[in-house]
BAZA-194820 format. One line per 2 residues: number of its first residue (from 0); for each residue x, y, z of N, C-alpha, C. Coordinates in nm, 3 decimals. Each point is the difference from the previous one (the first is absolute). Example, Ala and Ser with C-alpha at 12.3 -4.5 7.8 and 13.67 -1.06 7.14 Angstrom:
// BAZA-194820
0 = 1.319/-0.569/0.780/-0.089/0.119/0.000/0.090/0.120/0.000  -0.035/0.105/-0.072/0.082/0.119/0.006/-0.077/0.109/0.073
//
This chain:
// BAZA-194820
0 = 0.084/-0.119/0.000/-0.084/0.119/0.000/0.089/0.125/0.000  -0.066/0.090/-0.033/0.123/0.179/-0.023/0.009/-0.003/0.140
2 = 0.121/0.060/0.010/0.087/0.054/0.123/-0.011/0.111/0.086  -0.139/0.010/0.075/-0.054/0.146/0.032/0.030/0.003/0.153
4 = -0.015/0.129/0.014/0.042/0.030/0.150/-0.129/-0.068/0.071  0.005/-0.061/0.126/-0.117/-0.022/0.038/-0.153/0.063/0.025
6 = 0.029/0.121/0.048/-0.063/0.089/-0.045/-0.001/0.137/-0.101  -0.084/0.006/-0.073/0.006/0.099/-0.085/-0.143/0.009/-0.060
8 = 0.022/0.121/-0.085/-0.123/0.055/-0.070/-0.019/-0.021/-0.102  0.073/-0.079/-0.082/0.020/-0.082/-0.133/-0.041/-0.178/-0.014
10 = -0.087/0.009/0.077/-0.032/-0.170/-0.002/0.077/-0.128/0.015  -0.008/-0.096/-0.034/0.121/-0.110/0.004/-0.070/-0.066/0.116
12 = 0.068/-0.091/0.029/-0.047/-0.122/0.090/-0.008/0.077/0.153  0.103/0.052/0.047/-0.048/0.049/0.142/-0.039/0.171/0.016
14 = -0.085/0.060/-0.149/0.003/0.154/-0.024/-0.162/0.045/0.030  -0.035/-0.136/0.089/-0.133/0.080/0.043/-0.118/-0.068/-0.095
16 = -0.125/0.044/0.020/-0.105/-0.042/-0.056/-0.036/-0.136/0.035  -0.128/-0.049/-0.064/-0.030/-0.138/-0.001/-0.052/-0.040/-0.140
18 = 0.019/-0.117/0.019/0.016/-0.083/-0.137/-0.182/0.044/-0.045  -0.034/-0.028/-0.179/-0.146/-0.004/-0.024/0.029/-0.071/-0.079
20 = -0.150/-0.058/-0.007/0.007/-0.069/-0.110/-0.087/0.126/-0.132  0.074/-0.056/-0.112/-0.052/0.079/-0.101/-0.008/-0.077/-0.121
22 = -0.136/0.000/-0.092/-0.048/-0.060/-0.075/-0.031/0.114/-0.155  0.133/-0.017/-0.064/-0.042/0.048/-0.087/-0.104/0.004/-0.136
24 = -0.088/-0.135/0.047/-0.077/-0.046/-0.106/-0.141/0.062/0.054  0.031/0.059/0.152/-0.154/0.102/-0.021/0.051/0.172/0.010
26 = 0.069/0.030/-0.063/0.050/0.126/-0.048/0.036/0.002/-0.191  -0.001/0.111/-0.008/-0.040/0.039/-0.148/0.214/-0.001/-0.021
28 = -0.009/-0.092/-0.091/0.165/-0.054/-0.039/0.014/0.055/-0.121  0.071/0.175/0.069/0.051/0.048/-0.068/0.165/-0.003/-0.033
30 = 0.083/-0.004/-0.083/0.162/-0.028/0.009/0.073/0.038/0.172  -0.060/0.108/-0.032/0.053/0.061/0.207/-0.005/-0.134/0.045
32 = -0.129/-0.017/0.054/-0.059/-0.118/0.093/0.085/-0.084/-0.014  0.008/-0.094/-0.126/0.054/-0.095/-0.082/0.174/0.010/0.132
34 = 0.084/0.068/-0.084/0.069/0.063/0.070/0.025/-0.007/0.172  -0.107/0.085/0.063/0.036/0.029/0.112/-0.023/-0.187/0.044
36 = -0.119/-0.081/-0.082/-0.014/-0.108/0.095/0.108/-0.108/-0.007  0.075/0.013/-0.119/0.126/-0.085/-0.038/0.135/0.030/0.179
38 = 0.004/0.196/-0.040/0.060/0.001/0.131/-0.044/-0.036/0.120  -0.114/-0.029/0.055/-0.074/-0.075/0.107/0.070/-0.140/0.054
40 = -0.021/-0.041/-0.165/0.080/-0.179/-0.005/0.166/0.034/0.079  0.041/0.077/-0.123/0.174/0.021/0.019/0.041/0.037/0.143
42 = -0.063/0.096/0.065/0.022/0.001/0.174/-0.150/-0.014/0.071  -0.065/0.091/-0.008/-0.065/0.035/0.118/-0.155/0.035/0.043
44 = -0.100/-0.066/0.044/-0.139/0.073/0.007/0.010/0.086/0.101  -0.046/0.151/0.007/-0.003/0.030/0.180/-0.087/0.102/-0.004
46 = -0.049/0.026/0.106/-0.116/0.082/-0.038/0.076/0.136/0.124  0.012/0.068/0.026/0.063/0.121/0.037/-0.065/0.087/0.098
48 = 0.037/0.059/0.123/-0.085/0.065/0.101/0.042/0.004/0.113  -0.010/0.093/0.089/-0.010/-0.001/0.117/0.117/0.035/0.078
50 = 0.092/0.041/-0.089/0.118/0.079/0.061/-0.062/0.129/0.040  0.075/0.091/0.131/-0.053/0.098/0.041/0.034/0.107/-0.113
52 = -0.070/0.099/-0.046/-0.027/0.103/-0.085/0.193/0.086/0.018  -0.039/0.060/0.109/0.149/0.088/-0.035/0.131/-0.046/0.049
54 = 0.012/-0.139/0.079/0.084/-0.077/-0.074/0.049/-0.025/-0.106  -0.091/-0.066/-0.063/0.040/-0.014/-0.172/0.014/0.138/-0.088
56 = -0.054/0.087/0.074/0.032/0.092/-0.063/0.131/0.053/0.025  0.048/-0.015/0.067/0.145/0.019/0.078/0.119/-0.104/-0.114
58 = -0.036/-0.129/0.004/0.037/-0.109/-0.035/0.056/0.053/-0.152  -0.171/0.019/-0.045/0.030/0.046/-0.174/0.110/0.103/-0.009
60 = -0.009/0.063/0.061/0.073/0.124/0.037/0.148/-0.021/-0.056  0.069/-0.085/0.112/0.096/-0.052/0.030/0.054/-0.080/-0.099
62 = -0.108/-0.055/-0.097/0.036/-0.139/-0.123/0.060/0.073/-0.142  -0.077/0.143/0.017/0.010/0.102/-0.121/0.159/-0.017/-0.040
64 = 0.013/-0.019/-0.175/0.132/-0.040/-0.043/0.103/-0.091/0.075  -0.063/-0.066/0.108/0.103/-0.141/0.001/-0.076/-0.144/-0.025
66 = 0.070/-0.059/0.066/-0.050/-0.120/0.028/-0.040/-0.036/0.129  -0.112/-0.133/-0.018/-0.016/-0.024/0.148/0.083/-0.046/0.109
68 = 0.110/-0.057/-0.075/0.121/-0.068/0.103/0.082/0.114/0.065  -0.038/0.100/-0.103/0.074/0.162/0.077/-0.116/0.042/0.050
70 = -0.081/0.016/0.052/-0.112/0.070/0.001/-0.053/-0.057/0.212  -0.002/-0.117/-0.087/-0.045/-0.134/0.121/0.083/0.035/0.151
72 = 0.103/0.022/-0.012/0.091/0.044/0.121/-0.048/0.116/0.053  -0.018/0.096/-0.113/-0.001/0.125/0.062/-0.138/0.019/0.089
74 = -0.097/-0.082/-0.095/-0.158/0.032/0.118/0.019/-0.101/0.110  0.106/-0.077/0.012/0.005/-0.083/0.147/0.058/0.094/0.093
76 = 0.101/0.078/-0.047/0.073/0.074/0.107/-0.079/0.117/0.034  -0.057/0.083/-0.083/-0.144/0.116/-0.002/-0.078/-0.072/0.156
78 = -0.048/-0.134/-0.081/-0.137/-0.022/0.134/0.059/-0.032/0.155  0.156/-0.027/-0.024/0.056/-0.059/0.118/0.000/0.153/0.034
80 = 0.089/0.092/-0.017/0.004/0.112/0.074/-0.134/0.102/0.017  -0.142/0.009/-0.071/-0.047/0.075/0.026/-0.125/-0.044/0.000
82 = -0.037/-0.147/-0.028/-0.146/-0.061/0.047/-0.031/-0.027/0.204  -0.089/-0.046/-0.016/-0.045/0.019/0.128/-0.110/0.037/0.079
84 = -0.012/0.104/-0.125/-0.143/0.086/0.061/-0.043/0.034/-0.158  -0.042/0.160/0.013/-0.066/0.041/-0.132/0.106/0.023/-0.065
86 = 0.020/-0.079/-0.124/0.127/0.044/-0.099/0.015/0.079/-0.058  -0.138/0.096/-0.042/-0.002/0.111/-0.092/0.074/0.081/0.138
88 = -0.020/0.039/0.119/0.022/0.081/0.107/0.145/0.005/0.019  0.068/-0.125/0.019/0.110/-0.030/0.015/0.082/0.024/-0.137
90 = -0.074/-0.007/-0.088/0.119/0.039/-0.161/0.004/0.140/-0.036  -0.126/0.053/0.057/-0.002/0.194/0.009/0.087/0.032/0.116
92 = 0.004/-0.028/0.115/0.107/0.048/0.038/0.164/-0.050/0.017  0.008/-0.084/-0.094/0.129/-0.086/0.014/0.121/0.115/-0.073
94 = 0.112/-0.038/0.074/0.095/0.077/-0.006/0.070/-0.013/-0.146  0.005/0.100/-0.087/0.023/-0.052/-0.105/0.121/-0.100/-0.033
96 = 0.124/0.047/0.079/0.075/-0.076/-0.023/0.039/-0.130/0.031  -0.102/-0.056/0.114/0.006/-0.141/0.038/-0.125/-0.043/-0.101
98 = -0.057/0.059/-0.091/-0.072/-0.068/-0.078/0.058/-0.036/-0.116  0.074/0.056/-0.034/0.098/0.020/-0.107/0.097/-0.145/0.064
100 = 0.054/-0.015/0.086/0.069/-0.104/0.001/-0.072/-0.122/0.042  -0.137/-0.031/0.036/-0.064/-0.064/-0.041/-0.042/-0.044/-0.098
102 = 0.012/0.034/-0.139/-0.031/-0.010/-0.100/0.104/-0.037/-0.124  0.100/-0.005/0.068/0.130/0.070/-0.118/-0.015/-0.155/-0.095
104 = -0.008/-0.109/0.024/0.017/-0.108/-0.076/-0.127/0.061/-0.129  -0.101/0.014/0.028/-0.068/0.071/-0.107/0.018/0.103/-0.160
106 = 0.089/0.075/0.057/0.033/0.116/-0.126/-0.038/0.097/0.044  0.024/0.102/-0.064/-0.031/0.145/-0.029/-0.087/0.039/0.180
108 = 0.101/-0.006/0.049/-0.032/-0.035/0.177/-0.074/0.149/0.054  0.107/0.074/-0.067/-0.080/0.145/0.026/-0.095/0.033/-0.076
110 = -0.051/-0.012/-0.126/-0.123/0.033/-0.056/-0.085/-0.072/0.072  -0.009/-0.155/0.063/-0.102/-0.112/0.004/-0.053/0.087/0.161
112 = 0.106/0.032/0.077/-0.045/0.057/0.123/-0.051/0.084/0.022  0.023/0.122/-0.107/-0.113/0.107/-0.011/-0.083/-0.027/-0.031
114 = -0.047/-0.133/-0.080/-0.111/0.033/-0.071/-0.086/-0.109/0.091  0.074/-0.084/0.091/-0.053/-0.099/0.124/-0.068/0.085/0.113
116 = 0.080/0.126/0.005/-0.011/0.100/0.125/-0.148/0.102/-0.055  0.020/-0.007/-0.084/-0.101/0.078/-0.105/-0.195/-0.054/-0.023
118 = 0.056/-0.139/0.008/-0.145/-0.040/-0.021/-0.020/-0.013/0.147  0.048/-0.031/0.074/-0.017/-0.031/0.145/-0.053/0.132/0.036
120 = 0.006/0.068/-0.004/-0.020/0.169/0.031/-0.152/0.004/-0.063  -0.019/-0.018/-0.067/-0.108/-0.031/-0.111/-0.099/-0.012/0.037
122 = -0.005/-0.137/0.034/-0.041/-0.144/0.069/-0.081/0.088/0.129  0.081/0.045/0.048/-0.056/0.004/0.151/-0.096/0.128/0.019
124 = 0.046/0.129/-0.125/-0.090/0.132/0.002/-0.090/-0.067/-0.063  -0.048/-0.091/-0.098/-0.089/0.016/-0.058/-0.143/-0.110/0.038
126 = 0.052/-0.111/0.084/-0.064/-0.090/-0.003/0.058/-0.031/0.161  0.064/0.038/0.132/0.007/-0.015/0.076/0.069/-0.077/0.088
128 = 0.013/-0.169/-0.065/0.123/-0.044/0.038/0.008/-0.147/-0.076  0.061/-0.062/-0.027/0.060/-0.093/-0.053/-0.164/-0.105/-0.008
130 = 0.008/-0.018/0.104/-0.145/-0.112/-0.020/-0.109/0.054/-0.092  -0.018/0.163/-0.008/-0.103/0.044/-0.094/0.012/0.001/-0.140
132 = 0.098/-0.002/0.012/0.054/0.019/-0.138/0.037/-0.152/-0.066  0.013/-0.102/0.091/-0.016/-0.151/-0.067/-0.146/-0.039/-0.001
134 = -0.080/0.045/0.084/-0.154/-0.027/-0.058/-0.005/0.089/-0.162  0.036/0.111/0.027/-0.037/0.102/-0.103/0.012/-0.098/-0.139
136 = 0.111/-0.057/-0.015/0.092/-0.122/-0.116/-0.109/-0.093/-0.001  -0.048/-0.081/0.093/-0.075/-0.101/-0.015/-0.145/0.071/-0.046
138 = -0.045/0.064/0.056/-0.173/-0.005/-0.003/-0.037/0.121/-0.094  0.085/0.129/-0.041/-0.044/0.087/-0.087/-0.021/-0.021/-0.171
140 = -0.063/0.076/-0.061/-0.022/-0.070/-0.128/0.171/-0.020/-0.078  0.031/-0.090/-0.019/0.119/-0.014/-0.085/0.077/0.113/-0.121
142 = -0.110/0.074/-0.053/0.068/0.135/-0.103/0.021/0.061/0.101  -0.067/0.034/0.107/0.007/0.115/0.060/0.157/0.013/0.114
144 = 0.005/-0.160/0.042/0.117/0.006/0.101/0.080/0.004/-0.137  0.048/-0.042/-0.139/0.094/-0.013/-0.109/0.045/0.157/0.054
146 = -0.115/0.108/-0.082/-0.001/0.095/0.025/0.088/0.071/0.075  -0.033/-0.028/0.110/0.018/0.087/0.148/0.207/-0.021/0.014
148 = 0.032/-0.122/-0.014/0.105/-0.086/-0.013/0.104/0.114/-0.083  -0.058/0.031/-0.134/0.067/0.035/-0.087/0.046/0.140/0.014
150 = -0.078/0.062/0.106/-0.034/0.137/0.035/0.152/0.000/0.083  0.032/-0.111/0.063/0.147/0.030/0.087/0.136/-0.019/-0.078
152 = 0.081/0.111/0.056/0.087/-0.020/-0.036/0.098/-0.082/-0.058  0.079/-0.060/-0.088/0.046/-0.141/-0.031/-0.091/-0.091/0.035
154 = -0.125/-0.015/-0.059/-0.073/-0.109/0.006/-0.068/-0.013/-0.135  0.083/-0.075/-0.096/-0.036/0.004/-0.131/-0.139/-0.130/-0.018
156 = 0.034/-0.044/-0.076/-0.161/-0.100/-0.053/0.042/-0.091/0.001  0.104/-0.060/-0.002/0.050/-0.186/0.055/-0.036/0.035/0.154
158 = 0.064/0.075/0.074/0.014/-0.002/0.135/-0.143/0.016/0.018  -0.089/0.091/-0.025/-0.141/-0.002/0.014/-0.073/-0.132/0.025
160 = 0.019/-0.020/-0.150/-0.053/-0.210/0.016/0.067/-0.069/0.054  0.111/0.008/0.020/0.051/-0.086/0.137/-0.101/-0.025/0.095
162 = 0.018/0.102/0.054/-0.062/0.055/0.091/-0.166/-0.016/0.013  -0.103/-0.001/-0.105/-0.086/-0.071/-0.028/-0.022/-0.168/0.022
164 = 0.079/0.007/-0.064/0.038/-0.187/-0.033/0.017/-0.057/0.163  0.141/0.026/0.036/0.053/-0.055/0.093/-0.100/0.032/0.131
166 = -0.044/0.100/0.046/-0.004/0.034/0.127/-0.186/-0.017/-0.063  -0.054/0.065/-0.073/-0.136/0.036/0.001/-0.097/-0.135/-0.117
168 = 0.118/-0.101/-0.024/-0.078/-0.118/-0.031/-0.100/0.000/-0.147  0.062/0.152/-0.043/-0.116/0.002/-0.130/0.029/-0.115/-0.118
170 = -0.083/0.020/-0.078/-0.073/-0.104/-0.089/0.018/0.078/-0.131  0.091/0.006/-0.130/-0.011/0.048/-0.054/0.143/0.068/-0.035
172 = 0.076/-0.014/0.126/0.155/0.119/-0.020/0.102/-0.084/-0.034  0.037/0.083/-0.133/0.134/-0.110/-0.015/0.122/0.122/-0.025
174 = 0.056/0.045/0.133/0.067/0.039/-0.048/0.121/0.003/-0.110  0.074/0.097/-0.054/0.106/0.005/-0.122/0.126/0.038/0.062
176 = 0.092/-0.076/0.006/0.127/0.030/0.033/0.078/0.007/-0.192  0.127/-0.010/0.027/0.080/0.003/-0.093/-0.050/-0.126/-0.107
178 = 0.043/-0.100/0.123/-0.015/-0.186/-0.039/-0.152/0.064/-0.139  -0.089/0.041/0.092/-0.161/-0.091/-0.052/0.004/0.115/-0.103
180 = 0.079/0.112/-0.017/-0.020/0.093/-0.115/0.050/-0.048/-0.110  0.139/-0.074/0.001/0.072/-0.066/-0.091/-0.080/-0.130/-0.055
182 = -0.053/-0.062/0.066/-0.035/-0.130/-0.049/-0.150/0.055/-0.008  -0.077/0.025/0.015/-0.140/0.052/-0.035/0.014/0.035/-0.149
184 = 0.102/0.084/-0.036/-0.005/0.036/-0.138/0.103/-0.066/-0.094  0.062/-0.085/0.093/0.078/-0.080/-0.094/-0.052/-0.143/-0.053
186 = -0.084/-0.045/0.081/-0.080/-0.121/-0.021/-0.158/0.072/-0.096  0.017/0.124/-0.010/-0.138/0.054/-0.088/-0.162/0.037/0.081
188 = 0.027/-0.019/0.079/-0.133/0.029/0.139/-0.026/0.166/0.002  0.124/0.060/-0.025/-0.041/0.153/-0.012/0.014/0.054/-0.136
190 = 0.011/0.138/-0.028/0.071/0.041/-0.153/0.128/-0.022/0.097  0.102/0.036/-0.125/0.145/0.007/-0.005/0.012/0.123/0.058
192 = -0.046/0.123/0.001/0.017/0.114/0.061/-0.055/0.073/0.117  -0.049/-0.146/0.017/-0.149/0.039/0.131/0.135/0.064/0.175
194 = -0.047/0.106/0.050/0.103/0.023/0.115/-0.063/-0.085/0.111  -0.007/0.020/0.109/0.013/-0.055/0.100/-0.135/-0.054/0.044
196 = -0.048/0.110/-0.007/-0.217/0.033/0.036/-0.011/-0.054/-0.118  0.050/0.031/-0.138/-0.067/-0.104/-0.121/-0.012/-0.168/0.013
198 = 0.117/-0.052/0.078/0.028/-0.111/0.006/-0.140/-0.055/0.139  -0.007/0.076/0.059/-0.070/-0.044/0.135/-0.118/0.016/-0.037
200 = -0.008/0.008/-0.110/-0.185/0.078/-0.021/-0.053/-0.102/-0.091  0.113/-0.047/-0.099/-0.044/-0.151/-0.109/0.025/-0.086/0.090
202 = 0.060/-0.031/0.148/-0.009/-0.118/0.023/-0.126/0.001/0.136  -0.012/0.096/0.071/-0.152/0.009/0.078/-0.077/-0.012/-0.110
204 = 0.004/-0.004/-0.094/-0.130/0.015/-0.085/-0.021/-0.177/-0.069  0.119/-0.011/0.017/-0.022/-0.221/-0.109/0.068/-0.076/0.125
206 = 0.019/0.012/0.072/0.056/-0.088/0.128/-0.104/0.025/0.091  -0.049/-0.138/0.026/-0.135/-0.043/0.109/0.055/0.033/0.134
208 = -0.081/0.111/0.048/-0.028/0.104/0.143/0.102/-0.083/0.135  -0.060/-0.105/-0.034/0.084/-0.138/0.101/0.147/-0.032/-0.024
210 = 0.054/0.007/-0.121/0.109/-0.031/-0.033/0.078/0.078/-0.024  0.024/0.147/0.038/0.061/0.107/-0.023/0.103/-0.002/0.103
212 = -0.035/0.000/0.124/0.123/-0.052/0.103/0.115/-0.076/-0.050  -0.054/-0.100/-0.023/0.110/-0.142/0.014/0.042/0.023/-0.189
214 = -0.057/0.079/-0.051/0.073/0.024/-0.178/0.065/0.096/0.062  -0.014/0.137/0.068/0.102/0.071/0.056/0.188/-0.036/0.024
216 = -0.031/-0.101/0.107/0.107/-0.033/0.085/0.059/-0.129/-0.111  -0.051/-0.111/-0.039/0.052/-0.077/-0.123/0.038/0.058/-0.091
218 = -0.042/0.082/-0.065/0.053/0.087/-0.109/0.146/0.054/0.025  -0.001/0.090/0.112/0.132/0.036/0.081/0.121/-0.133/-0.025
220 = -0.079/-0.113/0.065/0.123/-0.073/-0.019/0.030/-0.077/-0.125  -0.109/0.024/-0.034/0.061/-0.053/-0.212/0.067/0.100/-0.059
222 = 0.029/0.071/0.058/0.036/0.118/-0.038/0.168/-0.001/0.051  -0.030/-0.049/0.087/0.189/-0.016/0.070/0.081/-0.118/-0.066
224 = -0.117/-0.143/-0.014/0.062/-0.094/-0.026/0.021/-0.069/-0.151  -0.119/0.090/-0.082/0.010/-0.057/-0.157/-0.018/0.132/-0.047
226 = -0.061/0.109/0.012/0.012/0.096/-0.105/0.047/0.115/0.072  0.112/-0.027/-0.026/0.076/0.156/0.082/0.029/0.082/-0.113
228 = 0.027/0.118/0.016/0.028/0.103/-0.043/0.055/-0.008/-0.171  0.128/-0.039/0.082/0.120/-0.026/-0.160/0.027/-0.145/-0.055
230 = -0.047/-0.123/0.026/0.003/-0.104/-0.061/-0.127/-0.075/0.097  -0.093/0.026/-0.140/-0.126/-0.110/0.089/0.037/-0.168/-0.058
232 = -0.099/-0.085/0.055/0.040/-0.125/0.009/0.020/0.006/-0.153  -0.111/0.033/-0.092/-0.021/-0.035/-0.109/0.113/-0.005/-0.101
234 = 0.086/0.049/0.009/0.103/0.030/-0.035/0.094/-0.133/-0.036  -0.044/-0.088/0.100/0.078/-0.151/-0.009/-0.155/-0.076/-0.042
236 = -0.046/0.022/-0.029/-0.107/-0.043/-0.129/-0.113/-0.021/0.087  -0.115/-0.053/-0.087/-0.172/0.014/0.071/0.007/-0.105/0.140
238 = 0.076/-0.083/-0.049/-0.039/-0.116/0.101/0.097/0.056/0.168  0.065/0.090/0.004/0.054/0.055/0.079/-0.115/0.113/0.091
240 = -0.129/0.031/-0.052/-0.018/0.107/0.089/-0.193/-0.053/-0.014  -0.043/-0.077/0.131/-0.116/-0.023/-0.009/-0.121/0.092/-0.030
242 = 0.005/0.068/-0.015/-0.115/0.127/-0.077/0.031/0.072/-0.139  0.067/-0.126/-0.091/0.037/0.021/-0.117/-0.060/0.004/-0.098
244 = -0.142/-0.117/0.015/-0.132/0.008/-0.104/-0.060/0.095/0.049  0.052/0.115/0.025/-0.163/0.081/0.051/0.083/0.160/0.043
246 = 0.138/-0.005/-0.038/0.068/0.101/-0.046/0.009/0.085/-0.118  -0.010/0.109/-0.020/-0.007/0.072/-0.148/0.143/0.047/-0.008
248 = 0.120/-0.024/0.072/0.139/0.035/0.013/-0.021/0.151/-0.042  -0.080/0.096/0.050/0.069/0.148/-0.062/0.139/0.033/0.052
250 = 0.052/0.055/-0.080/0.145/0.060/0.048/0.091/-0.130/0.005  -0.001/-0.132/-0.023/0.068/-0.123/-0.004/0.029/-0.037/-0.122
252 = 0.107/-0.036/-0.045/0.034/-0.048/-0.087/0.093/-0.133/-0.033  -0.050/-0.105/0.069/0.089/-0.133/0.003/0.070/-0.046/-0.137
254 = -0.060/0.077/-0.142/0.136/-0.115/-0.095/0.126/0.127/0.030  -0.017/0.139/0.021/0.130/0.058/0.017/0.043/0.079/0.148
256 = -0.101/-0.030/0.119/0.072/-0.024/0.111/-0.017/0.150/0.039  -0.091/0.096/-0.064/-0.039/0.140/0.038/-0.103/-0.015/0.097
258 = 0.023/0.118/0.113/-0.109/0.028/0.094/0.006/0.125/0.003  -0.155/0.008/0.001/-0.054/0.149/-0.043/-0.087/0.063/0.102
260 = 0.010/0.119/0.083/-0.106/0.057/0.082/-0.125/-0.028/-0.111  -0.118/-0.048/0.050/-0.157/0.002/-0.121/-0.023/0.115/-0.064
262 = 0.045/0.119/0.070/-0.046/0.139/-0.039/0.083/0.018/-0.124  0.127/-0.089/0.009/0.087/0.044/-0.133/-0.033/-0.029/-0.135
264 = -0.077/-0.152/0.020/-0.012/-0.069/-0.095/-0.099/0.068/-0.127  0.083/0.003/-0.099/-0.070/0.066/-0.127/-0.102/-0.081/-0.110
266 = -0.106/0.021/-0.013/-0.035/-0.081/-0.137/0.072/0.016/-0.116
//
């Protein structure tokens, strides 16, 4: 099985959720579907929820341009030094610079802490304290918390649906990282030029409400382990990369070994 931190926000065997069963023969089998249910087989069913709201929002925070194996440390050492009580309370007044070295395995240690110190500040004028603001995630209408999300500072639209997904259990969010932008339009599920919200908008729209989670986080890791960036599997021919009948290779070129951002690719 992939090699994931035990906990994390990226799925995998110990990344949270619980298993579903999912039947794609009573959903409308569109290529997405097709797709997301193949990745189902390849790792993982899970259905997603119930992490606390500005945790994960913290978490996402923290994941922004790394990885989770860099990422994973840094929210262990965060909750060791400043959980306990209300975390939004404790991250608004945390000293910046022991937050900063709490974090450093992460990246960009000083942007992530302002902008950690920032929503925490947030958090607490606007909605009162940490627990209100994880109901707020679970029980408000879903555009509206997207919304509200997007309104904060460094809190772009992956981190949003994270944050949906993970903590507020919705039905429907698949967020777009790098991984699911690349292979969304490289396997043909989006246009070739579709940006980020283009990509998230053709696949909420042909990926069954139920299966958007676990196509999320699988996708991610087909994404690490057969279609990365600069040499996808296909490359060492069809029988090398199991989502090969049902690939449109944009931007791939296996008889001469070119890889192409989709947006490049010319008729």
């Amino acid at each position: 099985m992939p090699d994931e931190p035990d906990e994390n926000i990226s799925g995998g065997p110990g990344g949270g959720g619980r298993e579903v069963a999912f039947d794609l023969s009573e959903s409308e089998t569109t290529r997405a579907a097709v797709v997301v249910d193949r990745l189902g087989d390849l790792y993982w069913r899970k259905a997603y929820g119930g992490q606390g709201g500005f945790e994960c929002l913290v978490r996402t925070i923290l994941s922004q341009n790394t990885s989770d194996k860099a990422s994973q440390p840094a929210h262990d050492e965060l909750m060791a030094r400043f959980s306990g009580g209300d975390l939004a309370e404790s991250l608004a007044a945390a000293d910046r610079e022991a937050l900063v070295d709490a974090i450093r395995s992460a990246g960009l240690y000083n942007q992530k802490s302002k902008l950690i110190i920032g929503v925490a500040e947030e958090v607490l004028a606007d909605f009162g304290s940490e627990a209100d603001f994880d109901r707020y995630v679970r029980k408000a209408d879903p555009a509206a918390v997207r919304e509200r999300l997007l309104e904060m500072n460094g809190v772009g639209p992956k981190t949003a649906d994270c944050v949906l997904l993970f903590a507020g259990g919705r039905g429907g969010v698949f967020p777009v990282d790098t991984h699911v932008h690349r292979i969304a339009r490289r396997i043909g599920l989006a246009p070739a030029d579709a940006d980020h919200e283009g990509v998230r908008e053709h696949l909420e729209r042909d990926v069954p409400a139920e299966a958007c989670g676990f196509g999320h986080t699988a996708m991610i890791q087909f994404g690490r382990e057969y279609c990365t960036a600069r040499k996808p599997a296909c490359l060492d021919g069809p029988e090398a990369c199991p989502m090969a009948d049902v690939c449109a290779q944009v931007g791939v070129s296996p008889e001469t070994g070119d890889v192409f951002d989709p947006a490049d690719v010319r008729e």
